[in-house]
C-alpha positions in Angstrom: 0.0 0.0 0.0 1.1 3.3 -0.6 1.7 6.5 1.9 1.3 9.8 1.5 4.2 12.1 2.0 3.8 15.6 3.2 6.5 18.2 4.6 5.7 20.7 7.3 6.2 24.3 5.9 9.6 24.3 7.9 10.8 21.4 6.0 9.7 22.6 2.9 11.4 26.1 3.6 14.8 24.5 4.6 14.4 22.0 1.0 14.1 25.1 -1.0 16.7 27.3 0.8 19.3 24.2 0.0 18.3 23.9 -2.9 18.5 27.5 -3.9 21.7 27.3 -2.7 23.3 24.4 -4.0 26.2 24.3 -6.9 24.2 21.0 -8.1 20.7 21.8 -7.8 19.9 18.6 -10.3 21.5 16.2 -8.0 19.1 18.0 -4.5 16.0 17.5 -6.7 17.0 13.5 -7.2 17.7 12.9 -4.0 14.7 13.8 -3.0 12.5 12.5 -5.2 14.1 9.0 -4.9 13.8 9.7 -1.1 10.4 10.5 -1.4 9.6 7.2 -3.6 11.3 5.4 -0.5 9.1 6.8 1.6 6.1 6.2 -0.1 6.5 2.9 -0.4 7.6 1.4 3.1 8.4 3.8 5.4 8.9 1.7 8.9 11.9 0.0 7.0 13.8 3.0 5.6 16.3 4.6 7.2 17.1 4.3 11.2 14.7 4.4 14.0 15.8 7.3 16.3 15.8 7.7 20.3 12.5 10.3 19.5 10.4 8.0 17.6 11.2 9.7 14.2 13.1 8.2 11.6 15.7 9.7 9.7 17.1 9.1 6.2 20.1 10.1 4.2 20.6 10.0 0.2 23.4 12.5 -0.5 23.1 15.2 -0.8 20.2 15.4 1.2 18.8 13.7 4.5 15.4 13.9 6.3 13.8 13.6 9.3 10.4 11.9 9.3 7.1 10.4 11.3 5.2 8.2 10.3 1.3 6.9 10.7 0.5 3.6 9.7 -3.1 4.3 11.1 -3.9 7.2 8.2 -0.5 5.8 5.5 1.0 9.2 6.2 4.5 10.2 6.3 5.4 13.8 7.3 9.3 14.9 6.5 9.5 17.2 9.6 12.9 18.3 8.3 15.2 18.6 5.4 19.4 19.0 6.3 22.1 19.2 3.2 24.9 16.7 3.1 28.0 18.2 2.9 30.7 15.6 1.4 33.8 15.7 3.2 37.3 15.4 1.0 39.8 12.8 2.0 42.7 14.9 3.6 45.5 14.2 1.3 
């Protein structure tokens, strides 16, 4: 069965301030559209279970921060937080 994903407004805000600031903008958008997909599909097994009771996910460059209910098939990205990838010190 499918979910629903939503974002609260602060999660939305803080997806379009990354992406608006972001050298790749191509490669925010695919992350989170796979991310969403991931969601949608089966949320309780994506991602890790955190001390709060939200889960969190990560496909670089992006990662959120989500609930879910399984009574209503909702999942609600509380928050969005870029990626930064770290260079190997040489």
């Amino acid at each position: 069965m499918t979910y629903t994903v939503t974002f609260t407004a602060f999660a939305e805000t803080q997806l379009a301030t990354i992406w608006l600031r972001a050298k790749n903008q191509q490669a925010v958008a695919n992350a989170s559209d796979q991310m969403e997909v991931m969601l949608r599909s089966n949320p309780e097994q994506v991602g890790r279970l955190r001390s709060d009771g939200r889960r969190a996910i990560a496909k670089p460059p992006l990662g959120f921060t989500f609930e879910v209910n399984s009574d209503d098939r909702r999942v609600t990205v509380v928050s969005v937080r870029y990626l930064p990838r770290f260079r190997k010190s040489q």
